[in-house]
C-alpha positions as CSV (number, residue, x, y, z in Angstrom):
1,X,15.6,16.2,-16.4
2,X,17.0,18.2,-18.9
3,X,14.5,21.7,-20.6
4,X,13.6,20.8,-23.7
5,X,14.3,24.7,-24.4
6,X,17.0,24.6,-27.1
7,X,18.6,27.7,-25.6
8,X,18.6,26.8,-22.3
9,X,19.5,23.5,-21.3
10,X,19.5,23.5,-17.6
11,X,18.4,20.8,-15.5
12,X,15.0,20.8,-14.1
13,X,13.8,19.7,-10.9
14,X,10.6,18.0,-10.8
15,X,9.5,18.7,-7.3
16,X,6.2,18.9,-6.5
17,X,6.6,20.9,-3.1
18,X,9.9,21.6,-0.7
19,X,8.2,21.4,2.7
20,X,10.4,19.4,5.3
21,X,8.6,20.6,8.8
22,X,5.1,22.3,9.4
23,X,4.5,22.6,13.1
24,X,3.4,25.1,15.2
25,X,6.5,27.7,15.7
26,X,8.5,25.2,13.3
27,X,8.1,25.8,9.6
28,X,10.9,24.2,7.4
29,X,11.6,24.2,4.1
30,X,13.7,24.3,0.9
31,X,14.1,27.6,-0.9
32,X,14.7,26.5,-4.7
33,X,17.6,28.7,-6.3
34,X,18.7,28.5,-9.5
35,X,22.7,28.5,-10.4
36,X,22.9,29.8,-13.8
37,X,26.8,28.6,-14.5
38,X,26.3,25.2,-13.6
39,X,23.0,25.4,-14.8
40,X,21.5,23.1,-12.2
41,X,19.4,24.1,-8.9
42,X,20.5,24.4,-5.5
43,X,18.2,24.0,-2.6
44,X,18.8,26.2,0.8
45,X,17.0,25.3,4.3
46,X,14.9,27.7,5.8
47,X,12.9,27.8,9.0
48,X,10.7,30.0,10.2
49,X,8.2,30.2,12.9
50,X,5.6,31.0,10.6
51,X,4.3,30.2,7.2
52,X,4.5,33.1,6.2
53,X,8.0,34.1,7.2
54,X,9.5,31.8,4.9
55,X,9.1,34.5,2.0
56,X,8.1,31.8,-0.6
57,X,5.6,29.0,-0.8
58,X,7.1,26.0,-0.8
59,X,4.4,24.2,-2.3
60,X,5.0,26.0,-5.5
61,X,6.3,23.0,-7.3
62,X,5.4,20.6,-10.4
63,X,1.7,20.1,-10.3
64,X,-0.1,16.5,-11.5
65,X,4.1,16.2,-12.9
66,X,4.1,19.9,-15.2
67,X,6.7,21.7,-14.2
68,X,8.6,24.9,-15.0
69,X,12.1,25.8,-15.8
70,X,13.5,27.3,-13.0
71,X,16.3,29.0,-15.2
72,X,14.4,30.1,-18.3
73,X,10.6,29.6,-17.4
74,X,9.5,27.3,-19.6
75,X,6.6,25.0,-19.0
76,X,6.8,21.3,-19.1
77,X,3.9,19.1,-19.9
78,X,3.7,15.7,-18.4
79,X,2.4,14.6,-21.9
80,X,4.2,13.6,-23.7
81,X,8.2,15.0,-22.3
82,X,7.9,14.3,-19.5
83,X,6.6,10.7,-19.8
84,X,9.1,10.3,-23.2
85,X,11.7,11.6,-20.9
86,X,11.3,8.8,-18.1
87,X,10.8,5.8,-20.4
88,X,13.9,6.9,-22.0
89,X,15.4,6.6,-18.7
90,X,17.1,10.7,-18.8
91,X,15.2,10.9,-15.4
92,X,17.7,11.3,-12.9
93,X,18.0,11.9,-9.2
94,X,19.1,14.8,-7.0
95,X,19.7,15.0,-3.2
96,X,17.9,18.0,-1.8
97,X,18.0,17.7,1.8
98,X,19.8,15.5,4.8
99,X,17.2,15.1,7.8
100,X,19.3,14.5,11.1
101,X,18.9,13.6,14.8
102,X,20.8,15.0,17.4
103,X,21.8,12.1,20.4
104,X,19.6,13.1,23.9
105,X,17.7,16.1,22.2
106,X,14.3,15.7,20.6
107,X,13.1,17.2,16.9
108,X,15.1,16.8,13.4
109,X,18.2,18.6,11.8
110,X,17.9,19.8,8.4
111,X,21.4,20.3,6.0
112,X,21.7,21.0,2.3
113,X,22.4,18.4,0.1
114,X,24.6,19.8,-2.1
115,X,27.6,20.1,0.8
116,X,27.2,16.4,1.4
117,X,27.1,14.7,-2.2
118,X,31.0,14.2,-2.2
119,X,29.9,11.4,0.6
120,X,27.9,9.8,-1.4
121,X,29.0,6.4,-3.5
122,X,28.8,6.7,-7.6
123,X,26.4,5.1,-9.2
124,X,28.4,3.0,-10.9
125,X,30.3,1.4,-8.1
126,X,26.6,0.8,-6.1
127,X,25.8,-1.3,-10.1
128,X,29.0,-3.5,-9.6
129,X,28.3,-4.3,-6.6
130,X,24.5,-5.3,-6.8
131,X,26.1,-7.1,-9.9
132,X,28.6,-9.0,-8.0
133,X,26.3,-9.7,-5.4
134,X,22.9,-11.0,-7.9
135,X,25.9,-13.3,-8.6
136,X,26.7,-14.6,-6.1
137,X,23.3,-15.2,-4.3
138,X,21.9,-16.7,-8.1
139,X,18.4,-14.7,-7.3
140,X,17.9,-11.4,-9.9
141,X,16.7,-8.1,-8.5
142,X,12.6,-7.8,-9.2
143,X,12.6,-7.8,-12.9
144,X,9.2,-8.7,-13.1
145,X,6.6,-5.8,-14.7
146,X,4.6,-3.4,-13.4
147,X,1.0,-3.1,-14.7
148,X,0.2,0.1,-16.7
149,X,-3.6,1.3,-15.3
150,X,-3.3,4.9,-15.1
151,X,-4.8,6.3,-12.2
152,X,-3.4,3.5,-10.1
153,X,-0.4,2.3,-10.9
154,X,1.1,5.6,-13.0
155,X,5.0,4.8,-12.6
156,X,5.0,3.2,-15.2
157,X,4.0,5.8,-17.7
158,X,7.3,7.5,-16.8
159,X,9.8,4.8,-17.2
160,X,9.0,2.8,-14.1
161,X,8.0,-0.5,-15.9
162,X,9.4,-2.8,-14.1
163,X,9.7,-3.4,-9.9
164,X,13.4,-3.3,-10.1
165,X,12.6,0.7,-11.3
166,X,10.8,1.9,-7.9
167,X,14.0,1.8,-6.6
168,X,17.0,3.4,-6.5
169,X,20.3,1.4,-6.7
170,X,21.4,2.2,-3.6
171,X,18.2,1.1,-2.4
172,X,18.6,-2.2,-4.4
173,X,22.0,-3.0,-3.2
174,X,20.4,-2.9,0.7
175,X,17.6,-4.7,-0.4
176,X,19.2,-7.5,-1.9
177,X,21.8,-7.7,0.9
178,X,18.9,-8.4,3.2
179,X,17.7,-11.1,1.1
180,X,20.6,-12.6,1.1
181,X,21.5,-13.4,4.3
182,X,17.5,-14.3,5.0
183,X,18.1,-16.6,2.3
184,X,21.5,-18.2,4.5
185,X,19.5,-17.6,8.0
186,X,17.5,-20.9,6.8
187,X,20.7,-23.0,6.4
188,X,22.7,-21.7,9.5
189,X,19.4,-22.6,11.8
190,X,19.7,-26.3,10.5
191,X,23.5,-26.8,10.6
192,X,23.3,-25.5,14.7
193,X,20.9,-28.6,15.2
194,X,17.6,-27.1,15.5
195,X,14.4,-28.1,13.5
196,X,13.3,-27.3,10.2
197,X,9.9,-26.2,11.6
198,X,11.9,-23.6,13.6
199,X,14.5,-22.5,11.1
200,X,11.8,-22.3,8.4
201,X,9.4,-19.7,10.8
202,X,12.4,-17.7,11.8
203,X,13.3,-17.6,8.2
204,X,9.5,-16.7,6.7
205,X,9.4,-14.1,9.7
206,X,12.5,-12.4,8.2
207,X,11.3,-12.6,4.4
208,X,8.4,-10.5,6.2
209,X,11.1,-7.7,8.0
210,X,12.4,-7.6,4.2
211,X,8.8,-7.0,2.8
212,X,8.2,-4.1,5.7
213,X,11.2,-2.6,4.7
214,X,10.8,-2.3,0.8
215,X,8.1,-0.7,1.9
216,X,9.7,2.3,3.5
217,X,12.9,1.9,1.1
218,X,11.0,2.8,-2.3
219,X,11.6,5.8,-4.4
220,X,8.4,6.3,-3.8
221,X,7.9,6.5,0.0
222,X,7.3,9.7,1.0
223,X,8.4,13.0,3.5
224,X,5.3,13.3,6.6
225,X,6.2,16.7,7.7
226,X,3.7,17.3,9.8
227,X,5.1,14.1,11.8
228,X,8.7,15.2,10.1
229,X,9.1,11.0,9.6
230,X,9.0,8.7,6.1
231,X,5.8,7.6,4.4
232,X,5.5,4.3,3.6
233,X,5.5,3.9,-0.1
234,X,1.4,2.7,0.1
235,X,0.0,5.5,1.3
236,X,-2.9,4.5,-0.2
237,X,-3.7,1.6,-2.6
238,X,-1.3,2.3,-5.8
239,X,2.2,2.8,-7.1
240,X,1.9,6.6,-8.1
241,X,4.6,8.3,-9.5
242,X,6.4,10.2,-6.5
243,X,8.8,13.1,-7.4
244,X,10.2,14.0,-4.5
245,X,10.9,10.8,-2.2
246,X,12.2,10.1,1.3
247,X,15.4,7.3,1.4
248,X,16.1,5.5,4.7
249,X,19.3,4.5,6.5
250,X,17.7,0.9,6.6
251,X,20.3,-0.1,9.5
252,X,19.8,3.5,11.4
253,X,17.3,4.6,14.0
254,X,14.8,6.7,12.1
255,X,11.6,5.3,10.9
256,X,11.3,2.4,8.3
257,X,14.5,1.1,9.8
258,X,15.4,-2.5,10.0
259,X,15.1,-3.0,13.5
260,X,11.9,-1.0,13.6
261,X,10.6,-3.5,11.2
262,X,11.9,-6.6,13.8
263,X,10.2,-5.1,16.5
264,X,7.0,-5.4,15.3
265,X,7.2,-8.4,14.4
266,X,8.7,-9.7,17.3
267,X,5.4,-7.8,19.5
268,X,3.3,-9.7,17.5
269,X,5.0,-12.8,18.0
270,X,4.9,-12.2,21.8
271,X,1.4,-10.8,22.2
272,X,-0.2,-13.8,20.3
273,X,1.8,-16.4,22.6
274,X,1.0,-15.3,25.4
275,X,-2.4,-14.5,24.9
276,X,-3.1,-17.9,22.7
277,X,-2.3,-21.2,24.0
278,X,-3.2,-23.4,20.5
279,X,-2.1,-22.7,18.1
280,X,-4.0,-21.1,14.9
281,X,-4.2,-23.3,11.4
282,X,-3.0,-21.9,8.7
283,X,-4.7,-22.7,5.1
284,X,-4.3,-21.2,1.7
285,X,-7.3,-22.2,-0.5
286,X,-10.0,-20.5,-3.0
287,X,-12.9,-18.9,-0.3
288,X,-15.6,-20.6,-2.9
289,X,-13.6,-24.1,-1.8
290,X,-12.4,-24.5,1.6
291,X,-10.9,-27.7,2.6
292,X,-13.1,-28.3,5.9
293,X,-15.9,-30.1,6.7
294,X,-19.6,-28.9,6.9
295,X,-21.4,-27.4,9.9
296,X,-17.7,-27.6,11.6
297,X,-17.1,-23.7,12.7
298,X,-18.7,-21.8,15.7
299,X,-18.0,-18.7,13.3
300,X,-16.0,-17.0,9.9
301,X,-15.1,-13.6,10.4
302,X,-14.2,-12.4,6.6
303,X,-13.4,-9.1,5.0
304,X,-13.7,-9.7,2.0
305,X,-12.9,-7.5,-1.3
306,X,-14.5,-4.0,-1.8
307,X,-15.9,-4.4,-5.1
308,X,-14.2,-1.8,-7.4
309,X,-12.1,-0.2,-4.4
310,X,-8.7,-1.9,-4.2
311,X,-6.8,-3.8,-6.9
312,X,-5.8,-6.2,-4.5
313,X,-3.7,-8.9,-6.4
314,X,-1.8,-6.2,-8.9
315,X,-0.5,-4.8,-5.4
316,X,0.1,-7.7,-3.7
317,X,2.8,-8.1,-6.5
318,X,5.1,-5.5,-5.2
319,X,5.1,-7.5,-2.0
320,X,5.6,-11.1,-3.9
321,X,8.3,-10.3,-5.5
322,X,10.4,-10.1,-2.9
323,X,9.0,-12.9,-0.8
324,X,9.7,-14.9,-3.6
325,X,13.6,-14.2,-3.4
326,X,13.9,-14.2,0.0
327,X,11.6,-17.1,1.2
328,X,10.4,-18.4,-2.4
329,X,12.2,-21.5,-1.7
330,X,10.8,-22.6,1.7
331,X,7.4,-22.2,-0.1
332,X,7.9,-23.2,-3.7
333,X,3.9,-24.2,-4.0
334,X,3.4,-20.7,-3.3
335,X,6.0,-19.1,-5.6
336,X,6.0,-20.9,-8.7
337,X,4.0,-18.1,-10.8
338,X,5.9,-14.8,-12.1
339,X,3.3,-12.7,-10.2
340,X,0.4,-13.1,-8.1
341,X,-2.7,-15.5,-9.3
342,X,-5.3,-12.9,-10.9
343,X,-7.6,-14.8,-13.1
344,X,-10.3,-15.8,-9.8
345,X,-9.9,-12.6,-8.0
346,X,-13.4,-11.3,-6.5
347,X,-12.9,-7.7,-7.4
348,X,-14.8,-5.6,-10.1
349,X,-12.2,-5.4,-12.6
350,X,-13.8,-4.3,-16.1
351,X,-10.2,-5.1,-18.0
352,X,-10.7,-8.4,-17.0
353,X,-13.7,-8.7,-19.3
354,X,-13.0,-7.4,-22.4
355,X,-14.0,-3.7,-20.5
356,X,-17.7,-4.5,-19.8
357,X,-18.3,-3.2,-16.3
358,X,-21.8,-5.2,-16.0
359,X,-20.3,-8.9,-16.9
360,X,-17.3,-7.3,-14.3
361,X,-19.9,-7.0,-11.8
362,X,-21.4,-10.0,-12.4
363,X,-18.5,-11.9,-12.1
364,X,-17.6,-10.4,-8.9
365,X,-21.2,-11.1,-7.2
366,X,-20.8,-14.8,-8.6
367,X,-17.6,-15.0,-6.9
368,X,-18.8,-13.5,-3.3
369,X,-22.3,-15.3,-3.8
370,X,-20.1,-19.3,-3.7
371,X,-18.0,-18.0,-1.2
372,X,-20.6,-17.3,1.2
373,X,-22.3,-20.7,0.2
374,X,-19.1,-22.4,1.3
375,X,-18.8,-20.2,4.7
376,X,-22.7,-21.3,5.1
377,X,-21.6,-24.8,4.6
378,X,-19.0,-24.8,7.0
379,X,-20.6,-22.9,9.9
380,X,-22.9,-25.0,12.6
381,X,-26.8,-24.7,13.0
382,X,-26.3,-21.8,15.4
383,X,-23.1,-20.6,13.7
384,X,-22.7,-16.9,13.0
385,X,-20.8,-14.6,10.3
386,X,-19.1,-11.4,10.5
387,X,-18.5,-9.7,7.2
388,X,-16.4,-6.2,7.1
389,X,-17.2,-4.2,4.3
390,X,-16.4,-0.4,2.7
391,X,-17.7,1.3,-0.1
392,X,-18.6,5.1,-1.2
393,X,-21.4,3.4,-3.8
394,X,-25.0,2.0,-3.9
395,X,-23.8,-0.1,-6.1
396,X,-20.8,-2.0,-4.2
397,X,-23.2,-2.7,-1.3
398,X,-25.9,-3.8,-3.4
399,X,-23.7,-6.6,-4.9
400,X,-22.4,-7.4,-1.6
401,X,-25.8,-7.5,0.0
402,X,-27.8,-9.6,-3.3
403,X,-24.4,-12.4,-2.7
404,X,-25.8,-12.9,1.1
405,X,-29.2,-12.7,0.1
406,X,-28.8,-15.5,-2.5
407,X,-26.1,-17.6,0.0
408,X,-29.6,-17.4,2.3
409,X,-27.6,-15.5,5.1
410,X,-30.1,-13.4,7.4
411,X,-28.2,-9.8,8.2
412,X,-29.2,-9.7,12.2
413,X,-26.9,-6.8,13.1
414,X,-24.3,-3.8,11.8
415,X,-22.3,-1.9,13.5
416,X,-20.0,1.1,11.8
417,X,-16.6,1.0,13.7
418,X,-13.6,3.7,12.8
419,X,-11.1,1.7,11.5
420,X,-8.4,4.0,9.5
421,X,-6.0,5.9,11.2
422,X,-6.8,9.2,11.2
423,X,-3.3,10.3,11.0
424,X,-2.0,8.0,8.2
425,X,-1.1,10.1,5.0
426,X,-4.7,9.2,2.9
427,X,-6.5,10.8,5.2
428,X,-4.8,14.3,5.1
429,X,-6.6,16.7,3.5
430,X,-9.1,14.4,1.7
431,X,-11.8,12.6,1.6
432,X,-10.7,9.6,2.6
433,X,-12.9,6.4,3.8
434,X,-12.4,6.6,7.6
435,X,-14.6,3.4,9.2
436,X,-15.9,0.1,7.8
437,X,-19.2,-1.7,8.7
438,X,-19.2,-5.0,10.5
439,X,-22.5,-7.3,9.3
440,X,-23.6,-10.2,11.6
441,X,-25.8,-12.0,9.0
442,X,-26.7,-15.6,10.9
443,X,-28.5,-18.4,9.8
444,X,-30.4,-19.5,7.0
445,X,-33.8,-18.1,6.0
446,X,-36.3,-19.2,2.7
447,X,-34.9,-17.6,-0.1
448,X,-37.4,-13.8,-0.8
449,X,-39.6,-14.5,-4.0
450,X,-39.0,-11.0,-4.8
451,X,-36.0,-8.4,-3.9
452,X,-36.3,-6.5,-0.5
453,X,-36.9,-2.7,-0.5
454,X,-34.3,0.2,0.4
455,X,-35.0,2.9,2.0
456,X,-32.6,5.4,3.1
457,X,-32.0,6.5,7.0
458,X,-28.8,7.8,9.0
459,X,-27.8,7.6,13.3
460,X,-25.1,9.0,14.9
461,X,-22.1,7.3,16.0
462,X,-19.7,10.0,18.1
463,X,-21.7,13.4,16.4
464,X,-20.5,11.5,13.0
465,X,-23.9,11.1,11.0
466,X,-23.3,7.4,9.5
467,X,-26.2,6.5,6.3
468,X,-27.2,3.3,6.4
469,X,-30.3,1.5,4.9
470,X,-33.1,-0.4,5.8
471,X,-34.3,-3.7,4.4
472,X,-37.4,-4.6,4.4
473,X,-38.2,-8.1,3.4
474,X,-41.0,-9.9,1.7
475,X,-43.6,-10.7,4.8
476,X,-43.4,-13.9,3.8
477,X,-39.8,-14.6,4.9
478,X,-39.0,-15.7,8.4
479,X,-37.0,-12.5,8.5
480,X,-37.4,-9.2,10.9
481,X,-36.9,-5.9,10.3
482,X,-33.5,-5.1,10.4
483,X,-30.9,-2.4,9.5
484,X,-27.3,-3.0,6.8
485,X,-24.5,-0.5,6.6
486,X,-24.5,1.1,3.5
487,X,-22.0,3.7,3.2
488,X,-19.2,4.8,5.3
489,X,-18.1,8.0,6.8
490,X,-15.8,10.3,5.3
491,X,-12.6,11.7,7.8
């Protein structure tokens, strides 16, 4: 991006932090230096085996997207430049760094950038050729938009409106390559004689390959360099705007890559047929209206939505819109809407009613309250149910917990398990939620003519102090004593 300093001029690099490596002994990073005659910046490697011995802190970079002039030292607001300047699409790209593996020896290789850009294709050659090849398949890269809800999903505020935007056109062009030949994998199976159960499995697993590998082929997928591999581009739940990104070689061996994508696939595949003799059915339908018939199931295992937490179907969007090219037509009941269904999602979503958080919350313990009616319908006598659920607020398991209650489900057992990953990128350095509780509710039980007590009490799980609380119910119930998670640990 260009200084908005009339006598300067220079390009300005929008990087929030250079760091490549930080292990112990092996600190790598990218010493910003400006070059006053071409008035751009250069980046130079450096390694040390201590912070410290770097001689600059690499973290010095754009902060919440401000940044300063590396040339003359002016300071750049986000608002409005730097937001007028992405939307006016005069953000541009700039290789920094080239992260290489050595065949037979272990660890990464940095190089500079700059020696290496001559290798790389013009821009304009990669746009004739995604051209030639949208063409040719008749399926449009992802042209569908982005929702603006800053906070969440802040790409767009600086140009990136649409899903075509979060990536680059490089990026595109592999993309769209893939989806291509998923798209012809479909018709190959059936002319070599085989079934159109088979060739349409083989195809939807490779529309799913394609999905993992937009998500480590984004410009928003980030550097791990304390595991010195990419970041998926949802390293937690949103599309934020990423100023320094990590691109893949999508057919090479480093993480993200194509075949990495295959093989986990292919695991599963192996681990569930062996394991599993019948096979599992399949059903898409509304939870508050499944298609099977009462007092049938032994159990329902659900995790349902968390409330407030995660806007579920806005991110399930960057996902469709490539399923819907690659596999879209094997599932056209599926596909037939722009973006995902959002009108009947059970998440507290305030936007979604005018901005009133209360009829939000309403709507949301309406929508869990029939959907644990129908998995009381469905279950047997002696059926049981196990419900996942997360949430930092009183108020998120109180809705939850009111939806059973009024569904006449008895809460029999709870049990906090870790469920994150405690090295995944969310949990760095923050707060992040790190375990989930499991509820057993069973059963049926006369419905309480007035609402159970809380009280507050904590045990410990692994010398991690978990809260929970403790519900009391009217005596006049059949119900015991029992205890419900309530809120879950921090990592």
């Amino acid at each position: 991006m260009k200084c908005p300093n009339p006598a300067c001029g220079a390009e300005v690099p929008l990087v929030r932090q250079t760091w490549l490596c930080k292990k112990p002994k092996k600190y790598v990073a990218l010493k910003v230096i400006p070059n006053y005659e071409t008035k751009r910046v250069e980046f130079e490697v450096v390694e040390a085996a201590t912070e410290k011995g770097l001689g600059f802190d690499p973290a010095a970079g754009s902060s919440r997207g401000n940044s300063t002039c590396r040339h003359c030292g002016t300071t750049i607001p986000t608002k409005p430049y730097i937001q007028e300047q992405g939307k006016a699409e005069k953000i541009g790209h700039q290789l920094m760094a080239i992260v290489c593996t050595t065949l037979g020896e272990q660890g990464k290789t940095y190089l500079i950038g700059t020696a290496y850009e001559k290798y790389i294709s013009d821009e304009i050659v990669i746009k004739n050729r995604l051209q030639t090849l949208v063409e040719e398949i008749g399926v449009s890269t992802p042209d569908e938009p982005v929702k603006v809800w800053s906070g969440v999903f802040n790409a767009p505020l600086y140009g990136l409106d649409k899903f075509e935007k979060l990536f680059t056109f490089r990026q595109l062009l592999s993309l769209m390559t893939f989806v291509k030949w998923v798209k012809l994998v479909h018709q190959e199976i059936l002319q070599q004689g085989y079934e159109e159960g088979l060739a349409k499995a083989i195809s939807t697993y490779l529309g799913i390959m394609c999905d993992r590998l937009t998500d480590y082929n984004s410009s928003i997928s980030t550097w791990h360099n304390g595991r010195e591999l990419i970041g998926h581009t949802f390293t937690r739940q949103a599309l934020p705007m990423v100023w320094d990104f990590a691109e893949i070689n999508p057919i090479g061996t480093g993480s993200g890559n194509a075949k990495g994508a295959l093989d986990w696939i292919l695991q599963f595949i192996k681990q569930e047929s062996q394991e599993y003799t019948k096979p599992g059915i399949l059903q898409r339908s509304s939870a508050t209206s499944i298609s099977i018939e009462s007092a049938s199931l032994d159990a329902v295992i659900t995790d349902p939505p968390y409330f407030d937490s995660v806007p579920y179907a806005d991110l399930s969007d960057f996902f469709y819109v490539w399923l819907k090219r690659s596999i879209g037509h094997l599932y056209p009941e599926h596909f037939s809407s722009q973006l995902t269904p959002k009108k009947n999602e059970a998440i507290m979503e305030p936007s979604r009613h005018g901005g009133d958080k209360k009829k939000a919350a309403q709507f949301y313990e309406e929508i869990m309250h029939k959907a644990f009616c129908e998995a009381n319908r469905v279950l047997k006598p002696n059926g049981m149910m196990v419900v996942v659920y997360a949430h930092k607020t009183t108020s998120g398991w109180s809705t939850l917990i009111d939806s059973l209650r009024r569904a006449r489900f008895t809460i029999t057992e709870a049990w906090p398990l870790d469920t994150e990953m405690s090295s995944r990128l969310r949990g760095q350095n923050s707060a992040a939620l790190a375990s989930s509780i499991f509820l057993s509710p069973t059963g049926c039980y006369p419905t309480a003519t007035r609402r159970p007590s809380f009280r507050r009490t904590c045990f410990n799980t692994r010398s991690r102090c978990y809260p929970v609380c403790q519900w009391t119910p009217d005596k006049r119930t059949t119900a015991n004593r029992y205890f419900i998670g309530f809120l879950e640990t921090s990592s």
